[in-house]
Biopython code that builds the backbone (N, CA, C, O; Angstrom):
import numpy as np
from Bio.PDB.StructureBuilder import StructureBuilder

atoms = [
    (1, "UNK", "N", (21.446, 7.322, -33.986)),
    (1, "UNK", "CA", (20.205, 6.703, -33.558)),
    (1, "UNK", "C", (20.360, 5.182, -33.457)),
    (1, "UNK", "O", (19.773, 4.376, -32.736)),
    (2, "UNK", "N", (21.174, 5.039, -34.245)),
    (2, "UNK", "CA", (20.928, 2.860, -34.470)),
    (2, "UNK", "C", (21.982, 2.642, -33.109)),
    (2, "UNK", "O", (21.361, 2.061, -32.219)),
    (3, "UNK", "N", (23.430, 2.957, -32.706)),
    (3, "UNK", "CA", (23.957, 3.220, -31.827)),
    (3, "UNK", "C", (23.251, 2.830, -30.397)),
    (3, "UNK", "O", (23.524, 1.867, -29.680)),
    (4, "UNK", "N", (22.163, 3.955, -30.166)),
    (4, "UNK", "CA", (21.369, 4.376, -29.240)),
    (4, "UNK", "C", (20.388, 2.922, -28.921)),
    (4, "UNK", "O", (20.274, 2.477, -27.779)),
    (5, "UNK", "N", (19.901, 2.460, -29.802)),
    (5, "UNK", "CA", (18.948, 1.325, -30.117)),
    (5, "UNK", "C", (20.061, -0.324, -29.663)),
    (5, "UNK", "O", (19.854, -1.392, -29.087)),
    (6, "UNK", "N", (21.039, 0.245, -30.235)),
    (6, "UNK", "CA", (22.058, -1.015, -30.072)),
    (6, "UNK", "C", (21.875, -0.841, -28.193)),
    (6, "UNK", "O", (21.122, -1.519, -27.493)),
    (7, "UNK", "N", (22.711, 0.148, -27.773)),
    (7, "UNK", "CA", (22.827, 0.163, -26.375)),
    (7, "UNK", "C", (21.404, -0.070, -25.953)),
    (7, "UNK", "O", (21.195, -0.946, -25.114)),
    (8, "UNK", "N", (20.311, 0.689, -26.495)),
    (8, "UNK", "CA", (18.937, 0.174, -25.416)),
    (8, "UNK", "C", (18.674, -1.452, -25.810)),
    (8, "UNK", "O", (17.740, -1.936, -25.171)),
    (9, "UNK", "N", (19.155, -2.117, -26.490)),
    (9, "UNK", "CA", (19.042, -3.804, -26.908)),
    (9, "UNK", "C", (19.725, -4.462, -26.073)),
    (9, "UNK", "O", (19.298, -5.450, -25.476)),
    (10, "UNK", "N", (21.244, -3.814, -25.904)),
    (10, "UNK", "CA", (22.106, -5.041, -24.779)),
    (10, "UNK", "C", (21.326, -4.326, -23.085)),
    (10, "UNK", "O", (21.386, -4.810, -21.955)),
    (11, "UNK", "N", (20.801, -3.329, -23.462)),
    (11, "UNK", "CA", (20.292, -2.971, -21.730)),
    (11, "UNK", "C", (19.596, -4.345, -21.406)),
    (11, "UNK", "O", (20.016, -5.249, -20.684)),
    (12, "UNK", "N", (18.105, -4.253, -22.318)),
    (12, "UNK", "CA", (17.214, -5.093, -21.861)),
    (12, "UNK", "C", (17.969, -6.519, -21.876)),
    (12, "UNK", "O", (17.599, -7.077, -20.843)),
    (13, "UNK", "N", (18.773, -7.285, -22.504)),
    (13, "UNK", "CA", (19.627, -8.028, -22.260)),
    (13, "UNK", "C", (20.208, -8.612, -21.603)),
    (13, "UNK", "O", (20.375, -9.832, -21.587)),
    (14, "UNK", "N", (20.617, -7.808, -20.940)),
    (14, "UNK", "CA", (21.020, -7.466, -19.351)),
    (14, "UNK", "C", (20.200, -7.519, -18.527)),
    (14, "UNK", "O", (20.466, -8.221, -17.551)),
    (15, "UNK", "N", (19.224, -6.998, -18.556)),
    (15, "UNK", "CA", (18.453, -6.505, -17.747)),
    (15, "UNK", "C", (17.420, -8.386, -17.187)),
    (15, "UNK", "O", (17.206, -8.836, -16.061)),
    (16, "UNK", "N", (17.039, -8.981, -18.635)),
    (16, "UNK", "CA", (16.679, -10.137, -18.825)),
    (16, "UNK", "C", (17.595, -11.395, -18.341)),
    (16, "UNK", "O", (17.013, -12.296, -17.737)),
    (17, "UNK", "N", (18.687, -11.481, -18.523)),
    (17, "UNK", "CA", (19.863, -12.079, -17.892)),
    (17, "UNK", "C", (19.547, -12.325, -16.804)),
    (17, "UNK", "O", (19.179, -13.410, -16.356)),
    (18, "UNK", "N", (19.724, -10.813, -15.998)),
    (18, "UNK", "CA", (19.702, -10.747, -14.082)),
    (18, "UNK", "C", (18.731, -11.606, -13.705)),
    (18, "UNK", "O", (18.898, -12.532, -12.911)),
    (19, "UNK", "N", (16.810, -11.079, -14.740)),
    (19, "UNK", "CA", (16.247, -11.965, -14.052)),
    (19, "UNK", "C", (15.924, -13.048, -14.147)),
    (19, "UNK", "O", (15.178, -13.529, -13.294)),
    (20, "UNK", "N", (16.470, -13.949, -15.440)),
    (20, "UNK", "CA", (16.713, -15.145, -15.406)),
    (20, "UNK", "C", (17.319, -15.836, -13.968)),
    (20, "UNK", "O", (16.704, -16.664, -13.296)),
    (21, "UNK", "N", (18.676, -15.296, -13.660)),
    (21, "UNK", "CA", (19.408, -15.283, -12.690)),
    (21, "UNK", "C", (18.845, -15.242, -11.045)),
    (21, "UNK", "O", (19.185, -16.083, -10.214)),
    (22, "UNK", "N", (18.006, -14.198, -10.787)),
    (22, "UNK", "CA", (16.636, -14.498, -9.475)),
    (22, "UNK", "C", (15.844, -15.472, -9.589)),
    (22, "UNK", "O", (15.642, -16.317, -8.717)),
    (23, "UNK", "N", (15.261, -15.419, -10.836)),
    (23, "UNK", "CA", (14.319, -16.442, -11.064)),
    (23, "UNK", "C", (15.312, -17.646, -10.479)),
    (23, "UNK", "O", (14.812, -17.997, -9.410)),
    (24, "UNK", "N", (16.310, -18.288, -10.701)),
    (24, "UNK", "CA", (16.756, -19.538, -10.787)),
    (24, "UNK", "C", (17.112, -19.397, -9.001)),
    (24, "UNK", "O", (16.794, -20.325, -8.257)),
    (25, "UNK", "N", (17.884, -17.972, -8.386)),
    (25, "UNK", "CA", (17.988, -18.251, -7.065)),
    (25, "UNK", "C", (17.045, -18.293, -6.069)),
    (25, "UNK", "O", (17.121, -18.927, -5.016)),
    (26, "UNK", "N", (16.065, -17.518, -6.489)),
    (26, "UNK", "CA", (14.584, -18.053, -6.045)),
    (26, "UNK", "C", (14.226, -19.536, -5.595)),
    (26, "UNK", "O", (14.042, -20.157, -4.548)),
    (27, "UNK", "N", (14.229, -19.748, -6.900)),
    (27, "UNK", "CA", (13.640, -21.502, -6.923)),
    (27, "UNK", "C", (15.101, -22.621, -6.047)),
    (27, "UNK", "O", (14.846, -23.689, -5.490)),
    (28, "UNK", "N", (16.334, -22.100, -6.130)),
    (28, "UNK", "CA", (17.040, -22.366, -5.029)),
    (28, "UNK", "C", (16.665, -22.419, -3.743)),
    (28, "UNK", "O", (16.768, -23.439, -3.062)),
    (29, "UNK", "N", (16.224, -21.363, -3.347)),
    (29, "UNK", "CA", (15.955, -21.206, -2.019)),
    (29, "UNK", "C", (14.098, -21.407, -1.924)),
    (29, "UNK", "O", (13.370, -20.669, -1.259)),
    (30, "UNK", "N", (13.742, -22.300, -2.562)),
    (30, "UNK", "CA", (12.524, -22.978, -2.306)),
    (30, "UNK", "C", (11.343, -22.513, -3.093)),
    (30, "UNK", "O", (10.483, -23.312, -3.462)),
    (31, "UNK", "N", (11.281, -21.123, -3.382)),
    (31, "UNK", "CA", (10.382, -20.198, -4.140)),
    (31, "UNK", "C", (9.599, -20.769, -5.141)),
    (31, "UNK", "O", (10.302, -21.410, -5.921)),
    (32, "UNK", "N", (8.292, -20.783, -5.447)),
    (32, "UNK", "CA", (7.731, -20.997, -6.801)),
    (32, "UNK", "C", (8.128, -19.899, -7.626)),
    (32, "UNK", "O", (7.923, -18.813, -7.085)),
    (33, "UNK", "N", (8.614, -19.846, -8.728)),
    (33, "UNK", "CA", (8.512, -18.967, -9.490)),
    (33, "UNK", "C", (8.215, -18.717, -10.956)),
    (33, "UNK", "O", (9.071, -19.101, -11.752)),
    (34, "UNK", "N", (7.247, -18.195, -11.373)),
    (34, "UNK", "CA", (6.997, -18.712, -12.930)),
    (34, "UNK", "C", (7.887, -18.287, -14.101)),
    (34, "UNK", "O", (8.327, -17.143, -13.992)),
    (35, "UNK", "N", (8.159, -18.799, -14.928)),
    (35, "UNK", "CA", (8.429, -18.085, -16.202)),
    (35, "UNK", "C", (7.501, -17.555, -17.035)),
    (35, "UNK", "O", (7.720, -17.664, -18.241)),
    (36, "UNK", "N", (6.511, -17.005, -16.672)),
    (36, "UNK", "CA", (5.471, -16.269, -17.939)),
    (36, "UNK", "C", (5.975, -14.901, -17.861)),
    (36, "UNK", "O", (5.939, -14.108, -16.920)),
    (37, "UNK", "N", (6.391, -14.799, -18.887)),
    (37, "UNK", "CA", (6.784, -13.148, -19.475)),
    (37, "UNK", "C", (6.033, -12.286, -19.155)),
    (37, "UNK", "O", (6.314, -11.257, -18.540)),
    (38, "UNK", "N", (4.423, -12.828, -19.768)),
    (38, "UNK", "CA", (3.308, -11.927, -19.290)),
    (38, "UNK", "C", (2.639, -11.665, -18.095)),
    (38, "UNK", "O", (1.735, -10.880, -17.811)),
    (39, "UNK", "N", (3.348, -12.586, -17.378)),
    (39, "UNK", "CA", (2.887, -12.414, -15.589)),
    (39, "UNK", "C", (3.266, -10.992, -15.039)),
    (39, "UNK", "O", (4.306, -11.111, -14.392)),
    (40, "UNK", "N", (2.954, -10.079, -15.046)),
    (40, "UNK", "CA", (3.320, -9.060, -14.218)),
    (40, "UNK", "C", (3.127, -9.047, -12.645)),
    (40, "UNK", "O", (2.027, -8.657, -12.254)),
    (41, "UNK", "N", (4.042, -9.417, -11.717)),
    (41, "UNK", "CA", (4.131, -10.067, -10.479)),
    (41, "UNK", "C", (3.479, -8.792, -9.332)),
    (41, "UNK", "O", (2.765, -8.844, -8.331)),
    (42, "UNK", "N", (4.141, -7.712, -10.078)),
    (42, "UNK", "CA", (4.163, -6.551, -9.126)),
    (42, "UNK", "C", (2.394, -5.473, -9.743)),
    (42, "UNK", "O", (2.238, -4.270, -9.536)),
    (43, "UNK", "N", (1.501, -6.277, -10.371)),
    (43, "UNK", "CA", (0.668, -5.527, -10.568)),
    (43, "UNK", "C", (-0.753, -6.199, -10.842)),
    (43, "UNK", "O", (-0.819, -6.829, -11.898)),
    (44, "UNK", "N", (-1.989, -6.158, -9.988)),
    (44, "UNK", "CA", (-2.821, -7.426, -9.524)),
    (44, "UNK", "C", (-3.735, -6.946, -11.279)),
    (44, "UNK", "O", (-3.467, -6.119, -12.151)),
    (45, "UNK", "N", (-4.642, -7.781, -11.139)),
    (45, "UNK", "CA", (-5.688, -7.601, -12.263)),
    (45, "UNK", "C", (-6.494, -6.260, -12.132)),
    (45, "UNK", "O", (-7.345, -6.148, -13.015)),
    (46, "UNK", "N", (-6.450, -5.520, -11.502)),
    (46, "UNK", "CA", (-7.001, -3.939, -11.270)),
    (46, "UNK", "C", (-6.154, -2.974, -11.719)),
    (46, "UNK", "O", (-6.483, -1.798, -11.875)),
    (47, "UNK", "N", (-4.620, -3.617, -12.021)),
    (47, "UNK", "CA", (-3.602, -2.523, -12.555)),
    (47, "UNK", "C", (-2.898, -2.014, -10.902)),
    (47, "UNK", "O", (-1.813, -1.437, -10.836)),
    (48, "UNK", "N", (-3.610, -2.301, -9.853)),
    (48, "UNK", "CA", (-3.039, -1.643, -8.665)),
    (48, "UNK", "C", (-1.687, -2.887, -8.594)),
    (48, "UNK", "O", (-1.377, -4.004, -9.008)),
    (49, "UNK", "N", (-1.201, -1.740, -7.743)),
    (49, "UNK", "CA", (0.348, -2.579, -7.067)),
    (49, "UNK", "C", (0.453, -3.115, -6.136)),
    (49, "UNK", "O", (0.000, -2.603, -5.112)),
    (50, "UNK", "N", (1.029, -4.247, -6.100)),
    (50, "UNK", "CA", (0.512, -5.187, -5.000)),
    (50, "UNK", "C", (2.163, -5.237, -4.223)),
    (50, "UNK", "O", (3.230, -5.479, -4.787)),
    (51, "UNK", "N", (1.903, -4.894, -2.635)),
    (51, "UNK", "CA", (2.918, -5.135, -1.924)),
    (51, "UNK", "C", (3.441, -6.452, -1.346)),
    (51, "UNK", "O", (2.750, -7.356, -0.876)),
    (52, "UNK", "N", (4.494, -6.424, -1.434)),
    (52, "UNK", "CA", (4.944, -7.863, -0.825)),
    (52, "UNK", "C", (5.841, -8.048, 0.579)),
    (52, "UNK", "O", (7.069, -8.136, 0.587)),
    (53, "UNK", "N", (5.055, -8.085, 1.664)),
    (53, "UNK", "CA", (5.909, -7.363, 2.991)),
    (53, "UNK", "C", (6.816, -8.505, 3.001)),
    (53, "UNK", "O", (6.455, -9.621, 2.626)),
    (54, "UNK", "N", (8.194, -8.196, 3.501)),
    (54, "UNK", "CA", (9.189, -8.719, 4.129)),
    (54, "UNK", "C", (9.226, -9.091, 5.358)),
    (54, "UNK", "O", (8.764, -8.293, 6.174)),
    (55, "UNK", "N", (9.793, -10.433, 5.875)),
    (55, "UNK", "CA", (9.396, -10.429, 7.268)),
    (55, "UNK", "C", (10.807, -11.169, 7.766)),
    (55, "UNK", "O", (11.139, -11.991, 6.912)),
    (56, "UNK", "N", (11.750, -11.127, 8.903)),
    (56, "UNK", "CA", (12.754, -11.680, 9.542)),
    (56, "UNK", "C", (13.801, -11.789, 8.748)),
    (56, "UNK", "O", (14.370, -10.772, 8.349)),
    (57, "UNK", "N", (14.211, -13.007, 8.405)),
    (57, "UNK", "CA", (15.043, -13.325, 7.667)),
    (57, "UNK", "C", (14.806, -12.828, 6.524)),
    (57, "UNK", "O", (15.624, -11.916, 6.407)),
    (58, "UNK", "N", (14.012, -12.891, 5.368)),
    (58, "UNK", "CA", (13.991, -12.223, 4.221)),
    (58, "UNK", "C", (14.435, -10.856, 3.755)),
    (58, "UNK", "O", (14.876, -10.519, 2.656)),
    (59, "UNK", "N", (14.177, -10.018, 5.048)),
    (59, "UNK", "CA", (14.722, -8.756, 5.441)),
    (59, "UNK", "C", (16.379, -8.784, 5.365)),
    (59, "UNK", "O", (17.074, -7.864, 4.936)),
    (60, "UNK", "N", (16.756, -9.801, 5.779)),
    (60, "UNK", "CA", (18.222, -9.682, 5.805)),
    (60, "UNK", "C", (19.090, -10.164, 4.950)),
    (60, "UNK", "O", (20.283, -9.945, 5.160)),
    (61, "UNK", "N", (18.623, -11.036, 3.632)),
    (61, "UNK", "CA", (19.052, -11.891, 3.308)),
    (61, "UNK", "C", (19.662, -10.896, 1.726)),
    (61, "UNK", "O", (19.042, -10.060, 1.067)),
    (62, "UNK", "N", (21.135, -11.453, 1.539)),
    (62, "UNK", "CA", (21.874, -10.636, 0.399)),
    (62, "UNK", "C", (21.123, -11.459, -0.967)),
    (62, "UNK", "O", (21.228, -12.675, -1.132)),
    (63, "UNK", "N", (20.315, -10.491, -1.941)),
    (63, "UNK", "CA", (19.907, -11.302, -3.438)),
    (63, "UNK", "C", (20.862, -10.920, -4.406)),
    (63, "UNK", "O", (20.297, -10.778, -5.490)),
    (64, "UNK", "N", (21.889, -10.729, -4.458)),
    (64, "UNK", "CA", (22.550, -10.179, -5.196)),
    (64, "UNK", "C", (23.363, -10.823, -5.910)),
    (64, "UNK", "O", (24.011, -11.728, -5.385)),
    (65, "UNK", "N", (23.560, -10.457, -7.530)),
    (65, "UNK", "CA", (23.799, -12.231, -7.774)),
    (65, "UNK", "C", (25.474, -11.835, -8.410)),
    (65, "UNK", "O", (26.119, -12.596, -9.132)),
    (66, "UNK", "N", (25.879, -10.649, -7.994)),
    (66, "UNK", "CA", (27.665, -10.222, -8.488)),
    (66, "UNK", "C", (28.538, -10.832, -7.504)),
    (66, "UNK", "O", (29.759, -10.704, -7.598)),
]
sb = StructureBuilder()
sb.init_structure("model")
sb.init_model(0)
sb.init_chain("A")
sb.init_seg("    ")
for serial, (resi, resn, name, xyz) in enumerate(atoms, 1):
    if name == "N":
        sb.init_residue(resn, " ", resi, " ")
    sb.init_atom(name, np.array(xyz, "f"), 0.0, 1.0, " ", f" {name:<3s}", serial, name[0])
structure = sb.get_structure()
């Protein structure tokens, strides 16, 4: 079990890393972007999910930060 807990600890880790890592290429490429933990970006004050259409270039553009 502690094992299990270890691996789900370096996940989120990881997982937190990457988006440190957007966050910063974001704001590279001009983006506001906040650091509030508690901002949930992808979910409005109704709990609904809020879409974010893609348009031209954004569509094409590699975010990938390997």
């Amino acid at each position: 079990m502690q094992s299990e807990l270890d691996d789900l600890l370096v996940c989120l880790a990881e997982q937190d890393e990457k988006c440190t890592g957007y966050r910063k290429r974001l704001r590279g490429l001009g983006e506001q972007v906040t650091d509030d933990e508690d901002d949930d970006d992808d979910v409005d004050k109704t709990g609904e999910t809020q879409r974010i259409p893609i348009t031209g270039e954004e569509e094409n553009q590699d975010i990938s930060l390997l």
